[in-house]
N, C-alpha and C positions, 0 to 999 in steps of 0.2 A: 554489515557495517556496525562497530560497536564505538560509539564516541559519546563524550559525557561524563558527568558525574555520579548520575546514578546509580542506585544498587544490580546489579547483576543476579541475578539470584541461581541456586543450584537445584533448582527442579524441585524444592519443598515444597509442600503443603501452602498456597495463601501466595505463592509468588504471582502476580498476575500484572500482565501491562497496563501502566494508566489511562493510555490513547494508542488502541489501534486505527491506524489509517488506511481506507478502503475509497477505491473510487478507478473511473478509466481514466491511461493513459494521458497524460496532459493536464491531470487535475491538480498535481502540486503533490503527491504523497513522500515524495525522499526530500521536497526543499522544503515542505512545510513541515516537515516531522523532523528533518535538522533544524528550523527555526522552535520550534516546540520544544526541541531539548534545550538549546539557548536558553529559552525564555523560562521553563520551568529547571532547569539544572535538572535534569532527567538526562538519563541515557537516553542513545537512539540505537535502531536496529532495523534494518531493511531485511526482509526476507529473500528478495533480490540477489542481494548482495551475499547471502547466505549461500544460495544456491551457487552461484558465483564463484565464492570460496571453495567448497565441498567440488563442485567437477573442475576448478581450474581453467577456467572458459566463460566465455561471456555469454548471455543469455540468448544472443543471434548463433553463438558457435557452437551452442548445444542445440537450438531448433535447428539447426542444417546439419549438424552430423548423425545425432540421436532421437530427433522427431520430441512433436508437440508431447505426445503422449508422456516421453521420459522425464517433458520436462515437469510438468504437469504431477507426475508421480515425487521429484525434488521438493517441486514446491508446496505440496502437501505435508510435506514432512517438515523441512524450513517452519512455514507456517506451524504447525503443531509443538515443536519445540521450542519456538518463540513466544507461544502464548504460554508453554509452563515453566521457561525459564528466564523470562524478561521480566524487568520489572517495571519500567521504563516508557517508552514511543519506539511503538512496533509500525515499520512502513509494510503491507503488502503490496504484492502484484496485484496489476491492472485485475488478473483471470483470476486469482487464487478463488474468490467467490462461486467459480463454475463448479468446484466440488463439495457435492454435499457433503463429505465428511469435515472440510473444514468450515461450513455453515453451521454444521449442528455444535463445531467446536465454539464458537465465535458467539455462541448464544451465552449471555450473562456477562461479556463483556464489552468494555466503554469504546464500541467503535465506533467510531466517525466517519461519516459517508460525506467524502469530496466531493461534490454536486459540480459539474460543468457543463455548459453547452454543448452543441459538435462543432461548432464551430469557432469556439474560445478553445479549446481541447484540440482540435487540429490546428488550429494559429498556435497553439503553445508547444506543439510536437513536432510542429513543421513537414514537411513535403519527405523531406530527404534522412527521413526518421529511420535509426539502427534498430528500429522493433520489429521486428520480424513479423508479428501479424499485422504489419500495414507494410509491407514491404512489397503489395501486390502493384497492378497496373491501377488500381483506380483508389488512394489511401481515403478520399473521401467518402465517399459507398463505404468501402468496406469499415471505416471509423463509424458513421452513422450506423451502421449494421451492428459492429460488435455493442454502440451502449443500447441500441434499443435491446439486446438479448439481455446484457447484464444490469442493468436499469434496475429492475424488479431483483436482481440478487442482492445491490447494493443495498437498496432498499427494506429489506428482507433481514439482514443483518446487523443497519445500523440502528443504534441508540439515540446520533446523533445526526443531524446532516448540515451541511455550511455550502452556503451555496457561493461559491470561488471564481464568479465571473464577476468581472470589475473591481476584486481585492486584491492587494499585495501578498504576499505569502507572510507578512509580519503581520496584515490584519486577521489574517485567517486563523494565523498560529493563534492571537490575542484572543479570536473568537473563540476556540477552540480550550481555551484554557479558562476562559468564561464560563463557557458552557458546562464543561467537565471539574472545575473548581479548583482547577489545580495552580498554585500558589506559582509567582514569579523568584526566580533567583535572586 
């Protein structure tokens, strides 16, 4: 997803995103990084939405025909070419953090760790959620389960962290452009 103003950049030297957004499911990372571009006139960019584009499928209709694994492998790559050609608010996926390679990539830049409960993150995802790793019999376990694994990833890689349980997604953008300095439109 590429909307905004901001520069787009062409894989040079010094292109780097102003706010990556990192955090699980439910935390705000595609409304808050669309409200972030608003507010700073910054491009936006979902990796998501990347991956999306590139197989022509939706991220349920690639975990059911081609397995975690492929996706997993997309979204590595998404990711990777996001961080050398955006210049802008980069949203990732919930998992992208599970791979080291894009940990090590993700060191020295301004990403923001969307902090959520499990249970503000399941109230915001809801029951009857199109995410495929909650698409099991029990979404709350298995929700609890996957932040406590990536908790410590999150963490691991953020610069920043906002913690996004009882904010609006206009306060968090606000916070978040606070924090990282980045000027309003």
């Amino acid at each position: 997803m590429h909307t905004g103003d901001g520069a787009e950049g062409s894989g040079a030297a010094g292109v780097r995103p102003k706010a990556v957004l990192v955090g699980p499911p439910g935390s705000g990372k595609t409304s808050v990084g669309a409200a972030l571009a608003a507010l700073t006139g910054l491009a936006v960019r979902d990796t998501d939405a990347d991956v999306e584009a590139t197989v022509g499928m939706t991220i349920a209709e690639l975990f059911a025909t081609r397995g975690e694994p492929a996706f997993r492998e997309l979204e590595e790559q998404a990711v990777a070419a996001g961080l050398a050609e955006h210049a802008g608010v980069l949203s990732l996926g919930g998992g992208a953090v599970l791979s080291d390679r894009t940990r090590a990539a993700l060191r020295g830049h301004a990403v923001v760790f969307l902090a959520t409960s499990a249970s503000v993150g399941m109230k915001r995802v809801g029951l009857t959620s199109h995410r495929p790793l909650l698409a099991g019999i029990n979404p709350r376990a298995t929700y609890r389960s996957l932040l406590a694994q990536r908790l410590p990833l999150y963490q691991e890689v953020a610069a920043v962290e906002i913690d996004t349980d009882g904010l609006t997604v206009g306060q968090v953008a606000a916070a978040i452009a606070e924090r990282l300095g980045l000027g309003s439109a």
